[in-house]
PDB file as gemmi writes it, atoms N, CA and C in Angstrom:
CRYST1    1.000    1.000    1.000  90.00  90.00  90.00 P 1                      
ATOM      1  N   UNK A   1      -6.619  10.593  -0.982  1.00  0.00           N  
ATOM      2  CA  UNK A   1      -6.887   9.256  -0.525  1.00  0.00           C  
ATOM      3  C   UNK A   1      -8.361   9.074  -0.182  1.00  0.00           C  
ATOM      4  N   UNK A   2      -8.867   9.769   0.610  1.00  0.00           N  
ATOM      5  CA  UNK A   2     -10.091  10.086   1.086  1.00  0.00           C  
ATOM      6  C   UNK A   2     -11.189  10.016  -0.384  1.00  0.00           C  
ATOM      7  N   UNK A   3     -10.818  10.358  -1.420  1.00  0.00           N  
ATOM      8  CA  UNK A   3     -11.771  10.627  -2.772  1.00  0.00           C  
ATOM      9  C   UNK A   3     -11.306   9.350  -3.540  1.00  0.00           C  
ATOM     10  N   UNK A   4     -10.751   8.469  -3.009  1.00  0.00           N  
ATOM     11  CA  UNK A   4     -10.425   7.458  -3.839  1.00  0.00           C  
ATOM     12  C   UNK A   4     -11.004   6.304  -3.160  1.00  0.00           C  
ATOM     13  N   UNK A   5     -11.584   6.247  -2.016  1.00  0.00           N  
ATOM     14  CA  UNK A   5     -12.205   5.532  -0.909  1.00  0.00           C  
ATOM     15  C   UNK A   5     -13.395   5.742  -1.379  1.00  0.00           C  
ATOM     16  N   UNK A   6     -13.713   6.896  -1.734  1.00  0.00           N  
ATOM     17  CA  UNK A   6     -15.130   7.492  -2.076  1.00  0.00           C  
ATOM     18  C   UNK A   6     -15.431   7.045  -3.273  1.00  0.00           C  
ATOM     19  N   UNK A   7     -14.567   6.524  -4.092  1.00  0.00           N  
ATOM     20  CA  UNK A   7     -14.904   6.567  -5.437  1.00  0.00           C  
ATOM     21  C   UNK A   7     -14.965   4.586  -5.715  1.00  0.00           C  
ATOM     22  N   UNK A   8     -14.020   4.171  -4.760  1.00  0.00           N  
ATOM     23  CA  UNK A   8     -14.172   2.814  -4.803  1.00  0.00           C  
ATOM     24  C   UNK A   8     -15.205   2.287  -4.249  1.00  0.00           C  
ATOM     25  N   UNK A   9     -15.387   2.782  -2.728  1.00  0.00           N  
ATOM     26  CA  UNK A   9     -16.063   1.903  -1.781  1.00  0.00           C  
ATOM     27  C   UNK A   9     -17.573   2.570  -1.490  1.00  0.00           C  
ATOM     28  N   UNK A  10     -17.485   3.900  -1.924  1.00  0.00           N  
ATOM     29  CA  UNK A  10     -18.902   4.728  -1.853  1.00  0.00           C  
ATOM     30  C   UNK A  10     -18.959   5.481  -0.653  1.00  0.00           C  
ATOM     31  N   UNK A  11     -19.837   6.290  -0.487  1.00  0.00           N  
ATOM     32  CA  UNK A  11     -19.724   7.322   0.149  1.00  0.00           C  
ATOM     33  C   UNK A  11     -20.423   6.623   1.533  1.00  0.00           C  
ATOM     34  N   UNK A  12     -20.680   5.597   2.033  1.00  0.00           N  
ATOM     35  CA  UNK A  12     -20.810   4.969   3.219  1.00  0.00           C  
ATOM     36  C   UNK A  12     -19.711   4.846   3.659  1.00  0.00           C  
ATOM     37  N   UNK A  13     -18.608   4.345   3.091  1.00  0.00           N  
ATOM     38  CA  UNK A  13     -17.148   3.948   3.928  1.00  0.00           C  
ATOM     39  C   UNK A  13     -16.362   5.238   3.585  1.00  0.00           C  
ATOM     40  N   UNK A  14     -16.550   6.370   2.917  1.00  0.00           N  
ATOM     41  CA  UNK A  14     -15.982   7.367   2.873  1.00  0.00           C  
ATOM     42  C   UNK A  14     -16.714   8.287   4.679  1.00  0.00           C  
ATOM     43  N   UNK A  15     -17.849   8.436   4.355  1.00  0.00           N  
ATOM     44  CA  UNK A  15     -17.789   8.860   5.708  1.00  0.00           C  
ATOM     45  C   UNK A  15     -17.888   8.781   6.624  1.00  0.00           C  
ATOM     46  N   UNK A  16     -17.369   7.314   6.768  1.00  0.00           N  
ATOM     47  CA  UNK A  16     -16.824   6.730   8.190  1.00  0.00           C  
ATOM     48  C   UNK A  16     -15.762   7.640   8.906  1.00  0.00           C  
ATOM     49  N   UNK A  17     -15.143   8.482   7.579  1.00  0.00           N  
ATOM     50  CA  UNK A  17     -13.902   8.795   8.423  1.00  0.00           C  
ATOM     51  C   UNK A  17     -13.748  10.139   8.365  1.00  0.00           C  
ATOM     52  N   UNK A  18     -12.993  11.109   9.844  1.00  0.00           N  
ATOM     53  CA  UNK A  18     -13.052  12.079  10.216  1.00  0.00           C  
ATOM     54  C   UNK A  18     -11.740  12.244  10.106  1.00  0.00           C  
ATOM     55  N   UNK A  19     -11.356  13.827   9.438  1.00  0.00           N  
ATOM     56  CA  UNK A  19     -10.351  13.968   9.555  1.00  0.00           C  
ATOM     57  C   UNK A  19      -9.722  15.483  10.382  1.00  0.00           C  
ATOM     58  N   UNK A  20      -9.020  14.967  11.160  1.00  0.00           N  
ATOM     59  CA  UNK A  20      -8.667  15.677  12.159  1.00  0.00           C  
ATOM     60  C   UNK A  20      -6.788  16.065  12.097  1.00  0.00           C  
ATOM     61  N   UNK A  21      -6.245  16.729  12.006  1.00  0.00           N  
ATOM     62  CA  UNK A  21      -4.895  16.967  12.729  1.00  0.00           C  
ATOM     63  C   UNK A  21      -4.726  16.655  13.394  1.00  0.00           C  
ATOM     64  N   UNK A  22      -3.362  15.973  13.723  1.00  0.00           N  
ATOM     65  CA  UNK A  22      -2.829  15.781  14.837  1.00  0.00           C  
ATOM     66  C   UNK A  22      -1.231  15.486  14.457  1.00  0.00           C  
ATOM     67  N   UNK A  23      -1.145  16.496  15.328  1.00  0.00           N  
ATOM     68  CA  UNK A  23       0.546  16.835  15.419  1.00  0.00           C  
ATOM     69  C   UNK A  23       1.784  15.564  15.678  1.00  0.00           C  
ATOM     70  N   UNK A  24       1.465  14.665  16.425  1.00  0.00           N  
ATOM     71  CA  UNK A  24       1.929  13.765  16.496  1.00  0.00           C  
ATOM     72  C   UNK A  24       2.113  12.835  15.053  1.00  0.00           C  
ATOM     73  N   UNK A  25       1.151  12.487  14.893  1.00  0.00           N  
ATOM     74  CA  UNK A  25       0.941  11.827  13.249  1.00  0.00           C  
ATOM     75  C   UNK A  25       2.180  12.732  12.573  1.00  0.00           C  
ATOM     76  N   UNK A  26       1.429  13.758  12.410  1.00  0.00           N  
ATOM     77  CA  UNK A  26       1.903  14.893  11.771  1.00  0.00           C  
ATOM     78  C   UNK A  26       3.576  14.757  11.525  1.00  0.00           C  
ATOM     79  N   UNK A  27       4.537  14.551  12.668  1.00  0.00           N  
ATOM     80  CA  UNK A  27       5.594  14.649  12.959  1.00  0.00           C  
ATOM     81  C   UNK A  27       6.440  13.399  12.314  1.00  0.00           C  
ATOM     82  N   UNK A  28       5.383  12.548  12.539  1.00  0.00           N  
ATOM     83  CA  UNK A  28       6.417  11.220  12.807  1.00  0.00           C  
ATOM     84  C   UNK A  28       6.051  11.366  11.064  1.00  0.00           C  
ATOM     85  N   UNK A  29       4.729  11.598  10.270  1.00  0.00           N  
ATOM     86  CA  UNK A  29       4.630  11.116   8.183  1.00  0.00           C  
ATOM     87  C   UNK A  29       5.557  12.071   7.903  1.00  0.00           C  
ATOM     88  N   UNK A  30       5.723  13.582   8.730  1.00  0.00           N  
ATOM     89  CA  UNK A  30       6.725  14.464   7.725  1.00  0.00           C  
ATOM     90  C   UNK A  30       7.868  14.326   8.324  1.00  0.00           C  
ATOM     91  N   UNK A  31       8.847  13.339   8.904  1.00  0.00           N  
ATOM     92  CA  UNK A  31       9.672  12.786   8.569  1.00  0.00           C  
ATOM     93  C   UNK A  31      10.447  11.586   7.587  1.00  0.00           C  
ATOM     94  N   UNK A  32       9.246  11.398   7.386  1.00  0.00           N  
ATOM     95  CA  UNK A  32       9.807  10.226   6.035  1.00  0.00           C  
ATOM     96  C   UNK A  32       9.972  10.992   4.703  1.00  0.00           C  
ATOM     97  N   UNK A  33      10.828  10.186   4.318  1.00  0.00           N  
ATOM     98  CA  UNK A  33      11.614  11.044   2.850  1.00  0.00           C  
ATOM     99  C   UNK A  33      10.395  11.260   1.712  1.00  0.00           C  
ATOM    100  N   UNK A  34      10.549  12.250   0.826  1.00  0.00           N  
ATOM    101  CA  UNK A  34       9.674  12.608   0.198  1.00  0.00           C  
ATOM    102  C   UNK A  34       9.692  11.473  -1.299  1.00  0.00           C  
ATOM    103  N   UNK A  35      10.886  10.662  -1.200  1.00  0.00           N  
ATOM    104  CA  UNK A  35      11.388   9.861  -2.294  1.00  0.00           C  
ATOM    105  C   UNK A  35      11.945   8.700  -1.943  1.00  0.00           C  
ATOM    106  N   UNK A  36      11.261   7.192  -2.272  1.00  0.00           N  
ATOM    107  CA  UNK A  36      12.059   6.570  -1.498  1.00  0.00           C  
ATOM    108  C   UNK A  36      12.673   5.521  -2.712  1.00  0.00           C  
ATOM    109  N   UNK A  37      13.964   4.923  -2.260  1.00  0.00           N  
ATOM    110  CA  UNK A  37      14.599   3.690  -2.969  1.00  0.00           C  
ATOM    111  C   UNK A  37      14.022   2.166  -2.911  1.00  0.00           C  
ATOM    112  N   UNK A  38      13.557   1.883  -3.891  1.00  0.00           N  
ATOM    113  CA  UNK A  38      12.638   0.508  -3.958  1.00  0.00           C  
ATOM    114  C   UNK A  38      13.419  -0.598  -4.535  1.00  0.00           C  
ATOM    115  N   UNK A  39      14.593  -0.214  -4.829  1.00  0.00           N  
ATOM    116  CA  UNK A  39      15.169  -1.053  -5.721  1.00  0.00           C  
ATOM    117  C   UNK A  39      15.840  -2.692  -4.902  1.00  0.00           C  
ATOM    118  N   UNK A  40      15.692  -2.727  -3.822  1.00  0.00           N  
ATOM    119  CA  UNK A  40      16.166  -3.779  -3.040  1.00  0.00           C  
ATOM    120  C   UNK A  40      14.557  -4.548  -2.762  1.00  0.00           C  
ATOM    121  N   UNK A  41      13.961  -4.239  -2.703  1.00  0.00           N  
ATOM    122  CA  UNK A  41      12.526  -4.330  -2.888  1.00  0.00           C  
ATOM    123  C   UNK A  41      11.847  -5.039  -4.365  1.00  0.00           C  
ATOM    124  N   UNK A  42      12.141  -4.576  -5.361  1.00  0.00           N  
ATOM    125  CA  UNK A  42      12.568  -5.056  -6.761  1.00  0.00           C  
ATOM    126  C   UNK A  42      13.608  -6.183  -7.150  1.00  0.00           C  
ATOM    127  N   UNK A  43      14.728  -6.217  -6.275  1.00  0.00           N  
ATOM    128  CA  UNK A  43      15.745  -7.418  -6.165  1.00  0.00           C  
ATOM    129  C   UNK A  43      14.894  -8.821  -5.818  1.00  0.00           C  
ATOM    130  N   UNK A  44      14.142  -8.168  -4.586  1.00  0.00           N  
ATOM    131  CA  UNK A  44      13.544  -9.317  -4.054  1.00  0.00           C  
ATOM    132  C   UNK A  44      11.837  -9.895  -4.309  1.00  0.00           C  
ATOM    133  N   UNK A  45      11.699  -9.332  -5.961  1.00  0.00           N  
ATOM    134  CA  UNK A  45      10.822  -9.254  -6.407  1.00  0.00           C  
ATOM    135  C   UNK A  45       9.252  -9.064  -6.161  1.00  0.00           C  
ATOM    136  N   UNK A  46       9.695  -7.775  -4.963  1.00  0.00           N  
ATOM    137  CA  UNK A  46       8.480  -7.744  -4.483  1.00  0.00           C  
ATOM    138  C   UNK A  46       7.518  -6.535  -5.603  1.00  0.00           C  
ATOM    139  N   UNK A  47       6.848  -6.743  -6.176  1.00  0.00           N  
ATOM    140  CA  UNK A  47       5.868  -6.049  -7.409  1.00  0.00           C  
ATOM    141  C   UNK A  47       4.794  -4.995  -6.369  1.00  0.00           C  
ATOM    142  N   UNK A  48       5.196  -3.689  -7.136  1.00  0.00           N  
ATOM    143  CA  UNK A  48       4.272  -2.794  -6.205  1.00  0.00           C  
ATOM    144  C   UNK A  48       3.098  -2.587  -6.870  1.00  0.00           C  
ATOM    145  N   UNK A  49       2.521  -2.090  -5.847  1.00  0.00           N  
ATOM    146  CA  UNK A  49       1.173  -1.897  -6.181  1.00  0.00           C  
ATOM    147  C   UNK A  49       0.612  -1.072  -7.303  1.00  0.00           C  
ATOM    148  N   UNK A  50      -0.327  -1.501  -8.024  1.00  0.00           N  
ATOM    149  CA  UNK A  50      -1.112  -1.167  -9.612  1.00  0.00           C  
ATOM    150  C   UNK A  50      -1.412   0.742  -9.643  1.00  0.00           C  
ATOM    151  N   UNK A  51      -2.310   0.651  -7.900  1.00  0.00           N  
ATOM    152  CA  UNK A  51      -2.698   2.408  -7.864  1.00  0.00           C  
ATOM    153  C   UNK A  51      -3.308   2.110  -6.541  1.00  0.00           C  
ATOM    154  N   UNK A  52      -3.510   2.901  -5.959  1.00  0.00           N  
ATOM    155  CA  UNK A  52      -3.975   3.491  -4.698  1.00  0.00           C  
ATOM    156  C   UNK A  52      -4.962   2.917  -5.125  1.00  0.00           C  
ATOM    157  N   UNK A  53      -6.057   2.813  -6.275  1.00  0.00           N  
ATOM    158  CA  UNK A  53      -7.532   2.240  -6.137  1.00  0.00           C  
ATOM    159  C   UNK A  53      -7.426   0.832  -6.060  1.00  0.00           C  
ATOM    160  N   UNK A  54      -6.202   0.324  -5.989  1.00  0.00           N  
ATOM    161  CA  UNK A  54      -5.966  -1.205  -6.066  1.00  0.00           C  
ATOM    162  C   UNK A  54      -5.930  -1.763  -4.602  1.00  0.00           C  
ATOM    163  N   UNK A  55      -5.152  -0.667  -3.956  1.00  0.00           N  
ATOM    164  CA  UNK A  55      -4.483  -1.045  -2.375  1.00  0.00           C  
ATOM    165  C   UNK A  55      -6.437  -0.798  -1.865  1.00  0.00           C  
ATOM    166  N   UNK A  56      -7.020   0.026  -1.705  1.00  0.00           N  
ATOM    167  CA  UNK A  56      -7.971   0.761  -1.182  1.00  0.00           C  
ATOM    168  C   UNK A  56      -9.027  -0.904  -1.375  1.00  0.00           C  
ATOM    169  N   UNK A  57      -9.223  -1.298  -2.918  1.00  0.00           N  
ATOM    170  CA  UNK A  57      -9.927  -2.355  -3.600  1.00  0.00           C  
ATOM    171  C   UNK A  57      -9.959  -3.571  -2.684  1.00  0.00           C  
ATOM    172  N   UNK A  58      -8.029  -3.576  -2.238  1.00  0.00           N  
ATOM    173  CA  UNK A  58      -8.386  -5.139  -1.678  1.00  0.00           C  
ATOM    174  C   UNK A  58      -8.344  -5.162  -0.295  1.00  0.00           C  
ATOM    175  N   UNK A  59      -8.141  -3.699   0.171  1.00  0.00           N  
ATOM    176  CA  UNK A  59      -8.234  -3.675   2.214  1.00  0.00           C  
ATOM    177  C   UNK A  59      -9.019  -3.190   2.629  1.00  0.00           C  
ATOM    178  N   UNK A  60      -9.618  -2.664   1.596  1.00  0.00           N  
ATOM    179  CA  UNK A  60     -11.240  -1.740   2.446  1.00  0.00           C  
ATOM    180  C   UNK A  60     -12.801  -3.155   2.777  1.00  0.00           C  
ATOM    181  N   UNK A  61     -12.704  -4.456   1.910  1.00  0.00           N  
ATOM    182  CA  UNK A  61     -13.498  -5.189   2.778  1.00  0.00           C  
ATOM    183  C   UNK A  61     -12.797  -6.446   3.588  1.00  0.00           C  
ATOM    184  N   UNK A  62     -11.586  -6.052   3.430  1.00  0.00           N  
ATOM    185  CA  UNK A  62     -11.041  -6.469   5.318  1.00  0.00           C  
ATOM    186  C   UNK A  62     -11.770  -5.918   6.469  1.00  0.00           C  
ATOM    187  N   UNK A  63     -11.450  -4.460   5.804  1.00  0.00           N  
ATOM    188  CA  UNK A  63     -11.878  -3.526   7.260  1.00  0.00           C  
ATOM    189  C   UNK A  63     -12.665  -3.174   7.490  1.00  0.00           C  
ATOM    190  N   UNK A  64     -13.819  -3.553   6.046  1.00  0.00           N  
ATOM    191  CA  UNK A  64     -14.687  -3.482   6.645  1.00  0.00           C  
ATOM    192  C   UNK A  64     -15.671  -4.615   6.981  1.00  0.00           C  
ATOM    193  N   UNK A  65     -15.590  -5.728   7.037  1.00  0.00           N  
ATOM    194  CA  UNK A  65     -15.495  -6.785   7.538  1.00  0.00           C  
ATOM    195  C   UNK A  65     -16.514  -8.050   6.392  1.00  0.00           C  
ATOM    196  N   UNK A  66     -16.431  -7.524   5.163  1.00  0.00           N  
ATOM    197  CA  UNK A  66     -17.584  -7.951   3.974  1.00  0.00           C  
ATOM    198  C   UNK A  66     -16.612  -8.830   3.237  1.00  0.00           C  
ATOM    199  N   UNK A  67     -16.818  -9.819   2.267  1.00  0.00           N  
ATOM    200  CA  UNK A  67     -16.326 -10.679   1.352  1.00  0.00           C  
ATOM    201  C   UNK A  67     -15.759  -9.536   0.387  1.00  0.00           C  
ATOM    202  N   UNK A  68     -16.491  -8.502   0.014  1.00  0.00           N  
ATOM    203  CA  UNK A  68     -15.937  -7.860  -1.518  1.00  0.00           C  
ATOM    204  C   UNK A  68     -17.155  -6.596  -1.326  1.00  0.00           C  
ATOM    205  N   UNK A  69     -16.611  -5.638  -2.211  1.00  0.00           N  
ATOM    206  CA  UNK A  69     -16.544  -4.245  -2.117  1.00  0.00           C  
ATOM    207  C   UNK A  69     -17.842  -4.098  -3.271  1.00  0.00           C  
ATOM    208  N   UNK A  70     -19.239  -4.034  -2.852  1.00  0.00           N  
ATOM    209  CA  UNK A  70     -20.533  -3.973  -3.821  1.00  0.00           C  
ATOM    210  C   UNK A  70     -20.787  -2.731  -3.272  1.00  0.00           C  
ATOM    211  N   UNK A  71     -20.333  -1.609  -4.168  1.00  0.00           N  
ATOM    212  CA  UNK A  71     -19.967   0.158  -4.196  1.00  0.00           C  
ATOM    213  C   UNK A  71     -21.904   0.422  -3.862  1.00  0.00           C  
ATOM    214  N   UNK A  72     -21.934   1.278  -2.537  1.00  0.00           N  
ATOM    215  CA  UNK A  72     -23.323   1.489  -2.373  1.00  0.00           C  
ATOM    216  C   UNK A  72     -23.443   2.884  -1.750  1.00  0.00           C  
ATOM    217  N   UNK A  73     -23.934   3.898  -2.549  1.00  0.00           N  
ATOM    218  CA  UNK A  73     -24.010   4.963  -2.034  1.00  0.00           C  
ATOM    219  C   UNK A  73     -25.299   5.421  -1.323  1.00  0.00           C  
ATOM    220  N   UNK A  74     -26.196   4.410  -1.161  1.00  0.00           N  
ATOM    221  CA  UNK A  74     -27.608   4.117  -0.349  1.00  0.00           C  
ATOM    222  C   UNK A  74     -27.480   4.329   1.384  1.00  0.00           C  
TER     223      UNK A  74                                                      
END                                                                             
């Protein structure tokens, strides 16, 4: 995820972020199923997402508070 941030948004918003363990996190992501059923999701024609560089494309200048994502490794 981290190299796909890097590769969209550039290595300014890549190393914004620190990555640390933490057990808590930890506990609560490795309980969710390794496989999940989308198909009620699909009923209700909700269309998933293209690729991780798509999701990353359209929330990384939400967060980071810009109109659109002009990739700057400066």
């Amino acid at each position: 995820m981290l190299a796909t941030l890097r590769e969209v948004a550039g290595a300014k918003a890549a190393d914004l972020v620190t990555v640390v363990p933490d057990p808590a996190v930890e506990a609560v992501v490795g309980s969710w199923p390794a496989v999940l059923d989308d198909r009620r999701a699909a009923d209700l024609r909700r269309i998933p997402d293209a690729s991780f560089e798509s999701v990353v494309g359209d929330c990384a200048p939400i967060t980071l508070g810009v109109e659109s994502i002009a990739r700057s490794d400066e």
